[in-house]
BAVO-65429 format. One line per field, with one value per atom (N, C-alpha, C): residue number from 0; atom name; z, x, y. Coordinates in Angstrom, 1 decimal. Each point is the difference from the previous one (the first is absolute). Layout:
resi	(NUM_...) $
name	(CA_...) $
w	(Z_...) $
u	(X_...) $
v	(Y_...) $
This chain:
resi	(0_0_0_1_1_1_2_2_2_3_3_3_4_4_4_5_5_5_6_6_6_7_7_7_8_8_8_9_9_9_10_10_10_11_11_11_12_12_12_13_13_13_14_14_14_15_15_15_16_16_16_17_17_17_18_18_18_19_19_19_20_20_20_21_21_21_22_22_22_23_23_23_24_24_24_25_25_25_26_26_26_27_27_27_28_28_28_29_29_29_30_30_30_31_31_31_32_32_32_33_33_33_34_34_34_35_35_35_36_36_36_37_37_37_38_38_38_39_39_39_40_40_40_41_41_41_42_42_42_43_43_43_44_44_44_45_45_45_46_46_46_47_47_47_48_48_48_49_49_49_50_50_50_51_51_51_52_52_52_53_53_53_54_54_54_55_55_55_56_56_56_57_57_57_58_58_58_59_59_59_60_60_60_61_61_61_62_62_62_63_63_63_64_64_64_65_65_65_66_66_66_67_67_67_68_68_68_69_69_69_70_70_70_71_71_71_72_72_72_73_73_73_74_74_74_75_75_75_76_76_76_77_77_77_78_78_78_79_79_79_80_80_80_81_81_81_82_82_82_83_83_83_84_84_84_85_85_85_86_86_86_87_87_87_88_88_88_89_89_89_90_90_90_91_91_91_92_92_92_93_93_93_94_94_94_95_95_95_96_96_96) $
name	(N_CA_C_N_CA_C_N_CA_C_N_CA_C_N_CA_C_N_CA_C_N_CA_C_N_CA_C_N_CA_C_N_CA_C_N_CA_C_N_CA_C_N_CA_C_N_CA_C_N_CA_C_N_CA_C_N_CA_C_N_CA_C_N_CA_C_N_CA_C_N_CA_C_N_CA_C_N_CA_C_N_CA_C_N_CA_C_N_CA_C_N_CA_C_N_CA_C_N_CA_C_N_CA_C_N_CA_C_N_CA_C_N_CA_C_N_CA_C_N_CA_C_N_CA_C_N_CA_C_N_CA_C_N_CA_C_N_CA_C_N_CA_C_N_CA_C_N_CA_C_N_CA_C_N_CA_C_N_CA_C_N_CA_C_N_CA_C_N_CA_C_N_CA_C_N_CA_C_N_CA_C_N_CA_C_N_CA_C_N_CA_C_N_CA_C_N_CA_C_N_CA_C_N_CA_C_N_CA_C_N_CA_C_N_CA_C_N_CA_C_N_CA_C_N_CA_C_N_CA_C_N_CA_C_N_CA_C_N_CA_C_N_CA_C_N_CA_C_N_CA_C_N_CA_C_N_CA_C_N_CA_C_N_CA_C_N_CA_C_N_CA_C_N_CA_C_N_CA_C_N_CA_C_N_CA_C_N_CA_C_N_CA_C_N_CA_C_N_CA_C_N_CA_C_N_CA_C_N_CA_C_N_CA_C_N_CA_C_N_CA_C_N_CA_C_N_CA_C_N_CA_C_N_CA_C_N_CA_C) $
w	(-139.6_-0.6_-1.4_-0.5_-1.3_-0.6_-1.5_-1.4_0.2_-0.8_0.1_-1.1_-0.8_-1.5_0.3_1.4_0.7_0.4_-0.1_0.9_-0.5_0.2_0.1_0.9_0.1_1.2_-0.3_1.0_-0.2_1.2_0.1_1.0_-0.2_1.3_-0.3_1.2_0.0_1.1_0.5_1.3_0.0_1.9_-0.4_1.4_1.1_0.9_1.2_0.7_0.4_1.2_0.4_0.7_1.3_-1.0_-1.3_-0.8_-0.4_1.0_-1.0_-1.0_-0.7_-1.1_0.4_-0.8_-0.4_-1.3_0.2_-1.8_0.4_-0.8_-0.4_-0.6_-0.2_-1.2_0.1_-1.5_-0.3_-0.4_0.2_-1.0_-0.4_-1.6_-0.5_-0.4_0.1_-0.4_-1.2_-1.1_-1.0_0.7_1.0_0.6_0.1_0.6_0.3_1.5_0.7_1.4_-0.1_1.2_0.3_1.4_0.4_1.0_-0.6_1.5_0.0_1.4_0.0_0.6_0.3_1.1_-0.2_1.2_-0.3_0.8_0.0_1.7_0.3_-0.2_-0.3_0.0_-1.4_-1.1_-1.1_-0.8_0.6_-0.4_-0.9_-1.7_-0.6_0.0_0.4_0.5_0.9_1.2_1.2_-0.6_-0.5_-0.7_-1.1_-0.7_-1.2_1.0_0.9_0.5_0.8_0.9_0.8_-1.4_-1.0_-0.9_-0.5_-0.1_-0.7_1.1_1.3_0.8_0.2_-0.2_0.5_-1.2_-1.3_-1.0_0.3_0.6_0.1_-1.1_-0.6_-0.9_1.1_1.2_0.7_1.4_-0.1_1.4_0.8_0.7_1.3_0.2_1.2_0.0_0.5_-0.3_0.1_1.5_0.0_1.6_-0.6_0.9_-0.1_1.1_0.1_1.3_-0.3_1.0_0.6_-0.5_-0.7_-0.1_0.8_0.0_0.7_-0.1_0.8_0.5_-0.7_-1.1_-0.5_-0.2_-0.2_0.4_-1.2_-1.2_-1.2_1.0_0.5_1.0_0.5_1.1_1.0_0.0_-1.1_-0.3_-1.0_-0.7_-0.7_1.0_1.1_1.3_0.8_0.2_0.7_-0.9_-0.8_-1.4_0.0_-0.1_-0.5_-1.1_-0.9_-1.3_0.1_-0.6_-0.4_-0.6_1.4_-0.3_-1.5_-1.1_-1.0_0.0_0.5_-0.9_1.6_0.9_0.7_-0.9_-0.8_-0.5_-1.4_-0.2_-1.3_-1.1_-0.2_-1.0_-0.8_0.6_0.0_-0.9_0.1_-0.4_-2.2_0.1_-0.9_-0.8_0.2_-0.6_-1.3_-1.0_-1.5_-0.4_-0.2_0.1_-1.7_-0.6_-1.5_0.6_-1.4_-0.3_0.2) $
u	(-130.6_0.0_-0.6_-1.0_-0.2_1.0_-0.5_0.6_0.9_0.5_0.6_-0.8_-1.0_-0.5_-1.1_-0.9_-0.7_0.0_1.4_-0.1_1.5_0.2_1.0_0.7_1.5_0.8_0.3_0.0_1.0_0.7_0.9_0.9_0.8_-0.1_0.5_0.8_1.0_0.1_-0.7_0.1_-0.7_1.2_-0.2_0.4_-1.1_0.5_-1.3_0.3_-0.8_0.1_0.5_0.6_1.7_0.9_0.1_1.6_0.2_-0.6_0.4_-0.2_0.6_-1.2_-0.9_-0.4_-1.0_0.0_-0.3_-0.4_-1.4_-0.8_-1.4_-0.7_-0.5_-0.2_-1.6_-1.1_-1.1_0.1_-1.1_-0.4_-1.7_0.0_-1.1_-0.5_-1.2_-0.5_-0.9_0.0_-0.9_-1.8_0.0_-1.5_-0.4_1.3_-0.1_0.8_0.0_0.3_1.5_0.4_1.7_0.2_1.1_0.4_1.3_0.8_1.2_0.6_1.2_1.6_0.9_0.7_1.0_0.8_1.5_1.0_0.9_0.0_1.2_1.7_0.2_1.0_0.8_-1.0_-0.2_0.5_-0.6_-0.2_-0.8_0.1_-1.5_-0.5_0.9_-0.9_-1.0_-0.1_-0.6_-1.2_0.1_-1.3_-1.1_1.0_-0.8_-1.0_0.8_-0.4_-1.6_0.3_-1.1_-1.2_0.4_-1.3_-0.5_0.6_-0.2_-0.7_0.1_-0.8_-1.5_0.6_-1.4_-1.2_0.2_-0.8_-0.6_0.6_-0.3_1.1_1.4_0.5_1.6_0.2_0.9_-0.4_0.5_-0.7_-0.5_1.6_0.4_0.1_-0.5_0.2_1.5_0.6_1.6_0.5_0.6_0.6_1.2_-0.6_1.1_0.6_1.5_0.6_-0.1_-1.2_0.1_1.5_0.4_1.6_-0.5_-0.8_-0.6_-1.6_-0.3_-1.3_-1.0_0.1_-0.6_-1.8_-0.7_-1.4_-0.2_0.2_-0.2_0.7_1.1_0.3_-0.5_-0.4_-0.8_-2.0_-0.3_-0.7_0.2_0.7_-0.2_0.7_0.5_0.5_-1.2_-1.0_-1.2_-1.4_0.7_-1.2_-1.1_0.3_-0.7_0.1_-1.6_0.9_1.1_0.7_1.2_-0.6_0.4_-0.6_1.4_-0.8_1.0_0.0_-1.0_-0.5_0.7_0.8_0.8_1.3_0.0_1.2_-0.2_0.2_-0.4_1.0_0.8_0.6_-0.6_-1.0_-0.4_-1.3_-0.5_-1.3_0.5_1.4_0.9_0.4_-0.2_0.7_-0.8_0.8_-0.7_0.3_-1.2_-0.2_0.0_0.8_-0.3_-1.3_-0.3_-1.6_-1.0) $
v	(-106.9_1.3_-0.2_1.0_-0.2_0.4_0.2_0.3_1.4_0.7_1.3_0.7_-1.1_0.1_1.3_0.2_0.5_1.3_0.2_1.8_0.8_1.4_0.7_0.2_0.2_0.3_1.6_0.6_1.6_0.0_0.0_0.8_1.5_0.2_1.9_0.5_0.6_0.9_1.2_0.1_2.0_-0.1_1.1_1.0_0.2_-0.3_-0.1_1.3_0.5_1.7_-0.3_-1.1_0.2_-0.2_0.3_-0.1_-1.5_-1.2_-1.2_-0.7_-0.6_-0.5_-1.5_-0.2_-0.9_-0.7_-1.0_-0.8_-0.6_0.4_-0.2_-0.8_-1.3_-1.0_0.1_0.1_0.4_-1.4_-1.0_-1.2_0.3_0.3_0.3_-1.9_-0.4_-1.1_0.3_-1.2_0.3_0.7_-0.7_0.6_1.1_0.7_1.4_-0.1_-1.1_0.3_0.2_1.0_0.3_0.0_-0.6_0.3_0.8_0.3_1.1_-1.0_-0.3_0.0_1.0_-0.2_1.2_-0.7_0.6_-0.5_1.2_0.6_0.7_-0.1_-1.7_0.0_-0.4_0.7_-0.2_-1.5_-0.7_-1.6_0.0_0.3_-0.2_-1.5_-1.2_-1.0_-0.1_1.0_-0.1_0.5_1.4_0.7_-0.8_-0.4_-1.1_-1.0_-0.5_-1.2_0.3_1.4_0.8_0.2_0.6_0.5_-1.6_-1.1_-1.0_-0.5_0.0_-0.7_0.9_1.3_0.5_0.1_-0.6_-0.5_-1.8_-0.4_-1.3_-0.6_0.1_-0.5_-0.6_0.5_-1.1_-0.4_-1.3_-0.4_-0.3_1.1_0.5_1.0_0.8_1.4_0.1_0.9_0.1_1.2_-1.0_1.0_1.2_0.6_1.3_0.3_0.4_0.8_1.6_0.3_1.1_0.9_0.9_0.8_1.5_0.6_1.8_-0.4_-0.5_0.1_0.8_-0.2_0.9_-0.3_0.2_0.0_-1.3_-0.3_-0.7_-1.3_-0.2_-0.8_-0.4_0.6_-0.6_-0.3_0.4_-0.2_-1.1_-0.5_-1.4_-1.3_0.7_-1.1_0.2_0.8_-0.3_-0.7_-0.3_-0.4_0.5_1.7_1.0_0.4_0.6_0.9_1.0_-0.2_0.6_1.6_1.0_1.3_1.0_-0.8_1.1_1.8_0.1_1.0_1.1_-0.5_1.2_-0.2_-0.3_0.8_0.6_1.1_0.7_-0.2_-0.3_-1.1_-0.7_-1.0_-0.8_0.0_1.2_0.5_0.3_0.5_0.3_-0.7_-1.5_-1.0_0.2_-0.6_-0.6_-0.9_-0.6_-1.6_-0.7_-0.8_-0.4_-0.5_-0.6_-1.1_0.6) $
């Protein structure tokens, strides 16, 4: 794993259209590159871990258990992008950095 000297962390909650929440983790890199994490079962380690991998800064890509099949689910267990933008929350967030 690199440095931490390299990039920002944010984590956030938001409300998802079926009522449950979410925690959301943004990793901004000095470069410009970000990935995003998120964990239904509001683990903000799982999330960190997901955005930190999806920058190249951990790694292992990190397993998740499935909690409501929710599309962001099953799409990061099919190692597909992660469709954010069905949930409008999401679009809502405000990000420091």
């Amino acid at each position: 794993m690199k440095s931490n000297r390299n990039h920002f962390i944010h984590t956030q909650s938001m409300r998802l259209a079926s009522g449950h929440e979410a925690l959301v983790t943004r990793v901004l890199k000095d470069d410009g590159g970000t990935g995003f994490g998120f964990s239904l079962q509001l683990d903000a380690t799982q999330a960190r871990h997901m955005a930190l991998y999806e920058v190249g800064l951990w790694p292992e890509r990190p397993r998740i258990t499935p909690v409501i099949a929710h599309p962001w689910e099953t799409a990061w267990e099919a190692r597909k992008p992660v469709p954010w933008q069905i949930e409008p929350a999401f679009s809502r967030l405000e990000w420091l950095a």
